[in-house]
C-alpha positions, -999 to +999 in steps of 0.1 A: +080-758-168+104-779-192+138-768-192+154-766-224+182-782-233+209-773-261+215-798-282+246-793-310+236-797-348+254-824-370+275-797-387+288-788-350+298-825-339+318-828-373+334-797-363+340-807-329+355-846-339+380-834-365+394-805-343+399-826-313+415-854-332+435-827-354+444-812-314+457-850-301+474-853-334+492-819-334+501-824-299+515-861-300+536-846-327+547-817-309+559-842-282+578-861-308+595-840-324+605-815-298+622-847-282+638-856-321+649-820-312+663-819-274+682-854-273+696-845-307+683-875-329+675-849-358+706-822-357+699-785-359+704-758-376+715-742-348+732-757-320+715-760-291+749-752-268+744-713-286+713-708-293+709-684-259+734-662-277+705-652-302+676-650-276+679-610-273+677-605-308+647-593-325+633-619-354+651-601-388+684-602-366+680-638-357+674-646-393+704-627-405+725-646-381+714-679-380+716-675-420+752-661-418+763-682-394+743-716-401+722-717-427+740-701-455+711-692-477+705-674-508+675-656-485+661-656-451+639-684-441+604-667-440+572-677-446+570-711-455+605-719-468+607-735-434+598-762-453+629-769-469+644-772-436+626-795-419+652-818-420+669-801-387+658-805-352+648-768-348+624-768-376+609-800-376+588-784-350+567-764-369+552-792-388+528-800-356+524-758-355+512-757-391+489-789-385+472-773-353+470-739-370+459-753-403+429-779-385+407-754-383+401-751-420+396-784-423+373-785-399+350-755-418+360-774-453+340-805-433+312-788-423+301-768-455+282-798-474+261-804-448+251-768-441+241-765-482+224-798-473+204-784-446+194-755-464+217-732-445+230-709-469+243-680-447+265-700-424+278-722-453+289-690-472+306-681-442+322-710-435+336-711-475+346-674-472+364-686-436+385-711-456+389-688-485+400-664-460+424-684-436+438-702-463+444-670-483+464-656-445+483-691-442+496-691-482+515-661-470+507-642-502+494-612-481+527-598-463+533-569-442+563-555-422+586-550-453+610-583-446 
């Protein structure tokens, strides 16, 4: 008797390449820019000698403060206005956090051509309405918890 073996379609190789390089790439950065962070080559918003005064707050409290005390803003930083930011050491950080939460739709974006080439209707529509969906939960457009 022959065992059988798995073997992984083209669609799931794809998948698997651009989610491990998008992993190593995500990671390297994560590295880099937590050390830009740590030896102070980017300065931070906050300083990193009082930062521990902040830990025991919950995350609306933290924003308040850091904004009072730091930032100065018009509003909070929430969602993605991080972005305006990222030229401090203590949010240039979540640049290699959005790539390795983001890979994963690019992976399924990959993947979709060659499951309508196959014929494989059901899994492509999935994978679309995966995009749709975690790009529709990454926009930020869908909020919840009143801040």
């Amino acid at each position: 008797m022959s065992e059988m073996k798995p073997t992984a379609t083209p669609e799931q190789v794809l998948y698997a390449k651009i989610l491990e390089k998008g992993m190593y790439l995500g990671l390297v950065l994560l590295f880099v820019t937590f050390a830009l962070y740590v030896f102070g080559i980017m300065k931070p918003a906050v300083p990193l000698n009082e930062i521990a005064a902040y830990w025991n707050q919950d995350v609306h409290s933290y924003l308040v403060a850091i904004n009072t005390n730091f930032l100065q803003l018009d509003n909070l930083p929430t969602g993605w206005s991080w972005l305006g930011l990222i030229n401090r050491g203590d949010f240039v950080n979540f640049i290699p956090i959005a790539i390795l939460s983001g890979v994963t739709i690019l992976c399924y974006i990959a993947i979709v051509p060659g499951l309508f080439k196959r014929g494989d209707k059901a899994y492509a529509i999935m994978a679309v309405a995966e995009v749709l969906i975690l790009t529709l939960a990454a926009s930020g457009l869908l909020t919840t918890g009143g801040h």
